[in-house]
mmCIF file as Biopython writes it, N, C-alpha, C and O atoms, coordinates in Angstrom:
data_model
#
loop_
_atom_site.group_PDB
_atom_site.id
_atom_site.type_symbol
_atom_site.label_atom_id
_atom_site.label_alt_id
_atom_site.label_comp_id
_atom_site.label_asym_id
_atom_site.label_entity_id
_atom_site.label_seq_id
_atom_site.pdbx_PDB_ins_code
_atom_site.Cartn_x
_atom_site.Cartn_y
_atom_site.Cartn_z
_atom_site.occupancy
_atom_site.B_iso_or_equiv
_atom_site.auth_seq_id
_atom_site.auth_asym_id
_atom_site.pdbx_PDB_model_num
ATOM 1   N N  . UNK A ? 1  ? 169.364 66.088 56.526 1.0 0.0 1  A 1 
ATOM 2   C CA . UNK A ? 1  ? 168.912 67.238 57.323 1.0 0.0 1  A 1 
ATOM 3   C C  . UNK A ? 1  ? 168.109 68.193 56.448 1.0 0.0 1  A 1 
ATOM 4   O O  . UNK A ? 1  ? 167.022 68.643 56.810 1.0 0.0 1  A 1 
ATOM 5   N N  . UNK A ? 2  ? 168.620 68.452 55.413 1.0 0.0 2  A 1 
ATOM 6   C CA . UNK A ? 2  ? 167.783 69.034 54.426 1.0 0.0 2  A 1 
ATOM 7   C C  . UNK A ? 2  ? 166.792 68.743 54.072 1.0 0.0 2  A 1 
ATOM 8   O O  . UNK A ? 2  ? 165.935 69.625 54.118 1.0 0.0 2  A 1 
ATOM 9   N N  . UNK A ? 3  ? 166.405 67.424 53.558 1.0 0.0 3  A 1 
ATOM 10  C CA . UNK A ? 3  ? 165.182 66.961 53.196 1.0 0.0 3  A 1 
ATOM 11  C C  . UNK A ? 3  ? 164.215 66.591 54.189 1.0 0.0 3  A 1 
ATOM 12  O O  . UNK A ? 3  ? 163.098 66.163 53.897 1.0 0.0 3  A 1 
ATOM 13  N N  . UNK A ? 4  ? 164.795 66.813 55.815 1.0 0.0 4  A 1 
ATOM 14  C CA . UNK A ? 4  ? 164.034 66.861 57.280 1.0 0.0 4  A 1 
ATOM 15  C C  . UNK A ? 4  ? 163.341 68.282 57.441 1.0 0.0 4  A 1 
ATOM 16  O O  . UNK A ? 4  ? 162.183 68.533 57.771 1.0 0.0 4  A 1 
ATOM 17  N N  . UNK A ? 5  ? 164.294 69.065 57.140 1.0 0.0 5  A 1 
ATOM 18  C CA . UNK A ? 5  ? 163.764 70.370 57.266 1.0 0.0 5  A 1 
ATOM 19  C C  . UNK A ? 5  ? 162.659 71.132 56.205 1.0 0.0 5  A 1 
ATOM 20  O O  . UNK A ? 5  ? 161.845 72.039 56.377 1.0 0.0 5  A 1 
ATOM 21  N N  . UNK A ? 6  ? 163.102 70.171 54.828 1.0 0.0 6  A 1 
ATOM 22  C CA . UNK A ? 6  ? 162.487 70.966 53.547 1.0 0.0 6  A 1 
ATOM 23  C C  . UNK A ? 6  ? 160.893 70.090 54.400 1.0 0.0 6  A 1 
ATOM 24  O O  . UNK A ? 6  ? 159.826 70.613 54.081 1.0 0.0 6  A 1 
ATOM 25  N N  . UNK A ? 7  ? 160.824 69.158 55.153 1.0 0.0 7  A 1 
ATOM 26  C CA . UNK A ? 7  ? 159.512 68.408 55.414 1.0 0.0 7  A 1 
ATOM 27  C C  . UNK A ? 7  ? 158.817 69.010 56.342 1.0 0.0 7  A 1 
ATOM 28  O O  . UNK A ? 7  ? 157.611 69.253 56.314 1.0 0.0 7  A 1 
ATOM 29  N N  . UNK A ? 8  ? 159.741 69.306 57.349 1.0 0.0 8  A 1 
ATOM 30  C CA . UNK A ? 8  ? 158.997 70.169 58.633 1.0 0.0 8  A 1 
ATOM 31  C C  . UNK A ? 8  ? 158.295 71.511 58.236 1.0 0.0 8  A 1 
ATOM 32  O O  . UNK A ? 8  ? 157.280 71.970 58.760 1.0 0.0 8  A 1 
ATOM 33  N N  . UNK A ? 9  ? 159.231 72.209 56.919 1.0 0.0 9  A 1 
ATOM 34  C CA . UNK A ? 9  ? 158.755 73.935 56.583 1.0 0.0 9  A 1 
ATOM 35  C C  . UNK A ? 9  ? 157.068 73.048 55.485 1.0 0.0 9  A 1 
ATOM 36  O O  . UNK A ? 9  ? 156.025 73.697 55.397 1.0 0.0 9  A 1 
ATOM 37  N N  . UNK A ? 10 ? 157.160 71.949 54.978 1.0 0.0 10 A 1 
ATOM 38  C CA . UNK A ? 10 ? 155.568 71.598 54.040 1.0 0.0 10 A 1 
ATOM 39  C C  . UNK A ? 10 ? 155.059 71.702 55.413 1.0 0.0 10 A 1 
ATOM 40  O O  . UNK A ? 10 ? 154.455 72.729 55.723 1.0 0.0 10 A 1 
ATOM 41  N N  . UNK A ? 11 ? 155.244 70.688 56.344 1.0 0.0 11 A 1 
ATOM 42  C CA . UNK A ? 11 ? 154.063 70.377 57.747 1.0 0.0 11 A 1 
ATOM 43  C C  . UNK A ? 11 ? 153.962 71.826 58.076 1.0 0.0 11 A 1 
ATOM 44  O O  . UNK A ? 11 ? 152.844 72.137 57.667 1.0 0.0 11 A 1 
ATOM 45  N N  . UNK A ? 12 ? 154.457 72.757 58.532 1.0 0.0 12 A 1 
ATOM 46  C CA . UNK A ? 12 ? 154.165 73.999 59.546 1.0 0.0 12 A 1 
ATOM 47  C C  . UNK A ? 12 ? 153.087 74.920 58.484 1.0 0.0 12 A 1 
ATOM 48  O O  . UNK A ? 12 ? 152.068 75.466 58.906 1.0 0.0 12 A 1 
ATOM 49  N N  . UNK A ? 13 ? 153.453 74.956 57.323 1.0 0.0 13 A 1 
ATOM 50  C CA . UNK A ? 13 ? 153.124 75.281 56.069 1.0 0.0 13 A 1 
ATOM 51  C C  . UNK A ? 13 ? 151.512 74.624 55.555 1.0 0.0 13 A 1 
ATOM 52  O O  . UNK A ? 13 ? 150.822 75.164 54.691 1.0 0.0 13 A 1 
ATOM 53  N N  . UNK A ? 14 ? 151.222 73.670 56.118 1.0 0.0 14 A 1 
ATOM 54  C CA . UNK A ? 14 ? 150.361 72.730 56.106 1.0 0.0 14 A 1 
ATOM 55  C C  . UNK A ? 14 ? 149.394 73.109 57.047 1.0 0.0 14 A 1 
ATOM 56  O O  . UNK A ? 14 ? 148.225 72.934 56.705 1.0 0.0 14 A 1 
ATOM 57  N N  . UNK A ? 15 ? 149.628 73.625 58.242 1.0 0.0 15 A 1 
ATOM 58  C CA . UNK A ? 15 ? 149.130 73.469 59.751 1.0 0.0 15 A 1 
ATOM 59  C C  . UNK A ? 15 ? 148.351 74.907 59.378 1.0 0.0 15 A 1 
ATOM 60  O O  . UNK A ? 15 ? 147.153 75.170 59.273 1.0 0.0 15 A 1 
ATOM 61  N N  . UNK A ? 16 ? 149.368 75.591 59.248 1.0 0.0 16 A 1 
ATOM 62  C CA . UNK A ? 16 ? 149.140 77.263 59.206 1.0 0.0 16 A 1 
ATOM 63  C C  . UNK A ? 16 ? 148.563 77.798 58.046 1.0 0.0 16 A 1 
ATOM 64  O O  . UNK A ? 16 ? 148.599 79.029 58.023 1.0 0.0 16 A 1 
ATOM 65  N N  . UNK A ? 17 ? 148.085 77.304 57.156 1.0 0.0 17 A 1 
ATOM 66  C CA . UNK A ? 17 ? 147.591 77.158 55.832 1.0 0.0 17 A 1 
ATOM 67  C C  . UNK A ? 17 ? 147.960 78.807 55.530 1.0 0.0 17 A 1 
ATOM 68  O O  . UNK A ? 17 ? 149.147 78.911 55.222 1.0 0.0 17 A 1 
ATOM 69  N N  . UNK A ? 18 ? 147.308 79.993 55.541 1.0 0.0 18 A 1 
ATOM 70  C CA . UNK A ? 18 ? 146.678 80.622 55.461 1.0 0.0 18 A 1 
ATOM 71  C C  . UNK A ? 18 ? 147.781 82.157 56.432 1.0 0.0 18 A 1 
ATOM 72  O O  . UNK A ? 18 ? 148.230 83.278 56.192 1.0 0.0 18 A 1 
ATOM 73  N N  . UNK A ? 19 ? 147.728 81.358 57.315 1.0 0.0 19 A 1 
ATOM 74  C CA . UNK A ? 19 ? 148.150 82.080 58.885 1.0 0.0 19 A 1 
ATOM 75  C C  . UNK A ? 19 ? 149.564 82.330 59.098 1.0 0.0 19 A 1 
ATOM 76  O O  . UNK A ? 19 ? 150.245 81.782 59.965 1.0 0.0 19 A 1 
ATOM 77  N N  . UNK A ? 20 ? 150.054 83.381 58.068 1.0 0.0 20 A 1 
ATOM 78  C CA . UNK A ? 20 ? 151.760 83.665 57.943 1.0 0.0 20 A 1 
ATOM 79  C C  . UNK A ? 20 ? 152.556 82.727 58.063 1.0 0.0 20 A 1 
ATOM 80  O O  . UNK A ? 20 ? 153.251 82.339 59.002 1.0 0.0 20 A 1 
ATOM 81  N N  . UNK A ? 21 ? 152.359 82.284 56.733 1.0 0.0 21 A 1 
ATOM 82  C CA . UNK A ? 21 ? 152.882 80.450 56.013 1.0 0.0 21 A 1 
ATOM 83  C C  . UNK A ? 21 ? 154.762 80.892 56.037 1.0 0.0 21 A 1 
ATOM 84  O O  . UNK A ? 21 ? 155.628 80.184 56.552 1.0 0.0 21 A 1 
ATOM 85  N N  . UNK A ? 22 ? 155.021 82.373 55.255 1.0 0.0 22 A 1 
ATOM 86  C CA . UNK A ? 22 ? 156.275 83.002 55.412 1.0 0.0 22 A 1 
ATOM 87  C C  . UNK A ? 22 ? 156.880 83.083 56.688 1.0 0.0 22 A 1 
ATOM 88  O O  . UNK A ? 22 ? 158.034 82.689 56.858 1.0 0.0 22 A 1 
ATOM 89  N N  . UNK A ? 23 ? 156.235 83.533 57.547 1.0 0.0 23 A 1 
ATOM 90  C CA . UNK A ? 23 ? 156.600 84.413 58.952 1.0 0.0 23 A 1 
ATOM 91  C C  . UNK A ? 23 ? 156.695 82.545 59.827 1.0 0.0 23 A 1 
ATOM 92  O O  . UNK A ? 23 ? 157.152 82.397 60.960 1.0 0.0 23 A 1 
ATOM 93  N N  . UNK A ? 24 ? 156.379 81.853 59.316 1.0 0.0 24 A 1 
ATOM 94  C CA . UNK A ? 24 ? 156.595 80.061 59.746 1.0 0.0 24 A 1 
ATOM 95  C C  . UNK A ? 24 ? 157.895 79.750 59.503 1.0 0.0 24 A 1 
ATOM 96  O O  . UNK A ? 24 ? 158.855 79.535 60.244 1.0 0.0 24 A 1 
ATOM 97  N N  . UNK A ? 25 ? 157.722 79.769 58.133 1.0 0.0 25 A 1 
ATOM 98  C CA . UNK A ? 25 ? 158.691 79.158 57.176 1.0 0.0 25 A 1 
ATOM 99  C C  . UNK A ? 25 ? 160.396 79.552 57.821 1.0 0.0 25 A 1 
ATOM 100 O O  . UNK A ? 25 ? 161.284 78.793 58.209 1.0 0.0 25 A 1 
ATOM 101 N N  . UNK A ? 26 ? 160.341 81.131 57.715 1.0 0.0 26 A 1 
ATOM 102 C CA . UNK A ? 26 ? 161.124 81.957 58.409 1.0 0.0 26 A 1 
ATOM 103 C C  . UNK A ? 26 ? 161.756 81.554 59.984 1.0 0.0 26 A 1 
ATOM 104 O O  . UNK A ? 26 ? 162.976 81.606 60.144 1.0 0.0 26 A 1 
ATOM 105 N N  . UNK A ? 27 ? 160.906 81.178 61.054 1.0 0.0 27 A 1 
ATOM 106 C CA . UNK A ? 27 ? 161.561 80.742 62.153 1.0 0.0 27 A 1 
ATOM 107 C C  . UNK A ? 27 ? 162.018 79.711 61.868 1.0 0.0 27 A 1 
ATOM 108 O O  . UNK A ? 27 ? 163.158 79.409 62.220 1.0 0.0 27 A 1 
ATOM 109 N N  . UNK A ? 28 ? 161.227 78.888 61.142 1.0 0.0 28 A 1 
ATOM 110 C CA . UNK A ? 28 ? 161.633 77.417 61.047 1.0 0.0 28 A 1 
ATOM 111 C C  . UNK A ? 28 ? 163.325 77.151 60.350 1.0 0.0 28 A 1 
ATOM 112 O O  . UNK A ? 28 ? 164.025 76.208 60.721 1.0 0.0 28 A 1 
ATOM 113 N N  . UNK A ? 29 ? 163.788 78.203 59.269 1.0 0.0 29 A 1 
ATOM 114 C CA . UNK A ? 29 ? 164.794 77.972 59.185 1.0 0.0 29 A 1 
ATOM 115 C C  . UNK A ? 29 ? 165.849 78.741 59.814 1.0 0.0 29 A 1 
ATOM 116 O O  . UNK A ? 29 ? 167.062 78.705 59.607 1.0 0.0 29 A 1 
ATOM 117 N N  . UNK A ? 30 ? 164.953 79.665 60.875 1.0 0.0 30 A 1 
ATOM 118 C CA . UNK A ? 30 ? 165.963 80.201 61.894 1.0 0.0 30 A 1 
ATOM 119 C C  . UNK A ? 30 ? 166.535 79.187 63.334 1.0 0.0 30 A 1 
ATOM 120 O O  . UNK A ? 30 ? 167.572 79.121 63.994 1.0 0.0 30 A 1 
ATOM 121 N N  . UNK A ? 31 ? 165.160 78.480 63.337 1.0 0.0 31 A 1 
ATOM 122 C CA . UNK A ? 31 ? 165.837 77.273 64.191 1.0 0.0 31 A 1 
ATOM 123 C C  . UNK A ? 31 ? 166.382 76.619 63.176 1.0 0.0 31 A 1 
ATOM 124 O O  . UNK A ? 31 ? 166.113 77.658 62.573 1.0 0.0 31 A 1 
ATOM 125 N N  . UNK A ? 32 ? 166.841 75.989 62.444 1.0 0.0 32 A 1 
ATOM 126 C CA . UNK A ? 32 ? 167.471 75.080 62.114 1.0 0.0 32 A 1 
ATOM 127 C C  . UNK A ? 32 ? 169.059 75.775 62.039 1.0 0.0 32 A 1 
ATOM 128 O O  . UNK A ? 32 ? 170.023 75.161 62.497 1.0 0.0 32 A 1 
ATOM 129 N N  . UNK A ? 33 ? 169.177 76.946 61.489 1.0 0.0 33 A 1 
ATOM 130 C CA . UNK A ? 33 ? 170.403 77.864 61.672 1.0 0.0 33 A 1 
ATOM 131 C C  . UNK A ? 33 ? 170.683 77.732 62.969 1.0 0.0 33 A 1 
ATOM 132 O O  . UNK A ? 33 ? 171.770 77.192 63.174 1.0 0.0 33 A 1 
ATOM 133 N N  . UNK A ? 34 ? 169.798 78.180 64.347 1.0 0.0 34 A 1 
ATOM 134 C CA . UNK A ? 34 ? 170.928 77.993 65.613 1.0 0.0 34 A 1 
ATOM 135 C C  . UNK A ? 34 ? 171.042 76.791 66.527 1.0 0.0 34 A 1 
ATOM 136 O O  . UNK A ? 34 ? 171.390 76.601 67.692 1.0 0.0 34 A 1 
ATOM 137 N N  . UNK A ? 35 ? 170.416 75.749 65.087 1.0 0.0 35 A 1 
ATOM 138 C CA . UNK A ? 35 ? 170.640 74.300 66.338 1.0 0.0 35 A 1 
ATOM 139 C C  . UNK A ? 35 ? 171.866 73.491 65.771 1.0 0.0 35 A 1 
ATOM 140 O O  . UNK A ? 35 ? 172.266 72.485 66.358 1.0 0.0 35 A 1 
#
């Protein structure tokens, strides 16, 4: 799960290059906290 998630925060991170890479990163491990 960890190394799923550490992959999804590179991809979103990837997508958003530029475009609040933090403020991504951030939901992304807020969904993973309430799923």
């Amino acid at each position: 799960v960890v190394r799923a998630g550490a992959a999804g925060v590179a991809v979103i991170g990837a997508i958003l290059g530029a475009e609040r890479p933090a403020y991504a990163v951030k939901a992304f491990l807020d969904a993973l906290g309430h799923a």
